[in-house]
C-alpha positions in Angstrom: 114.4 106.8 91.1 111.4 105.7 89.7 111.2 103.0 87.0 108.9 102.9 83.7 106.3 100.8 84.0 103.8 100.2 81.1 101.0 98.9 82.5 100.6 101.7 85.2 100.8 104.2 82.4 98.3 102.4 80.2 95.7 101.8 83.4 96.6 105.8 84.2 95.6 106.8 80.3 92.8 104.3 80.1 91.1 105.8 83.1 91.6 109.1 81.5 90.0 108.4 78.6 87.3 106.6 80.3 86.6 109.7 82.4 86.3 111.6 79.5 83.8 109.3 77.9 81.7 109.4 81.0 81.7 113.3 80.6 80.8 113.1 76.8 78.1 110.4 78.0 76.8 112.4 80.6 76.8 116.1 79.1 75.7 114.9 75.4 73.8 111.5 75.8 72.1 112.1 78.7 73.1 108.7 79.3 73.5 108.7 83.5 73.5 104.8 84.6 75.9 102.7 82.4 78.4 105.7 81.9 78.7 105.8 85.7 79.6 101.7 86.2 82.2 102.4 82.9 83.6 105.2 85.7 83.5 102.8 88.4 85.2 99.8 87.0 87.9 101.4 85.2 89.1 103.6 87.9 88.9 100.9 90.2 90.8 98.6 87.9 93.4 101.9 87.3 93.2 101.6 91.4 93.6 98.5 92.0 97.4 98.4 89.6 98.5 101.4 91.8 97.9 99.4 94.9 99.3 96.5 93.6 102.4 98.3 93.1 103.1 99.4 96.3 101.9 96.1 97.8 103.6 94.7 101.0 103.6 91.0 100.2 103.5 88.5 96.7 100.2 87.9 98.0 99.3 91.4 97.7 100.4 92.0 94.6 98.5 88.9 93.0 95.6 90.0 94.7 95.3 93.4 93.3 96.0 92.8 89.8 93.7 89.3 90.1 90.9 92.1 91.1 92.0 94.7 88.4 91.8 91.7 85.9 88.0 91.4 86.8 87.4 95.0 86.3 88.9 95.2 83.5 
């Protein structure tokens, strides 16, 4: 069974709402360049917490959250 764990919700939610910025941005701003590195970064970081999860190795995981700390 699967456990809880906070901070993958919260990077799963956070992505959410940022992809829904990025539509609002795009559709009602016009606003094409910074609402599409908001997209990048935040998925990545939302990425980055998965992978970390199922990581093979300490190493791993430090890694990947080191790299979704920087997106964030």
């Amino acid at each position: 069974m699967k456990q809880n764990n906070i901070i993958q919700e919260k990077s799963f939610a956070f992505a959410e709402r940022i992809v829904n910025l990025y539509k609002y941005l795009c559709e009602e701003k016009k606003e094409f360049v910074l609402s599409k590195q908001i997209l990048r970064s935040s998925t990545s970081m939302s990425a980055n917490i998965e992978e970390s999860i199922g990581r093979q190795s300490d190493k791993d995981f430090f890694t990947k959250l080191t790299i979704a700390h920087k997106e964030a």
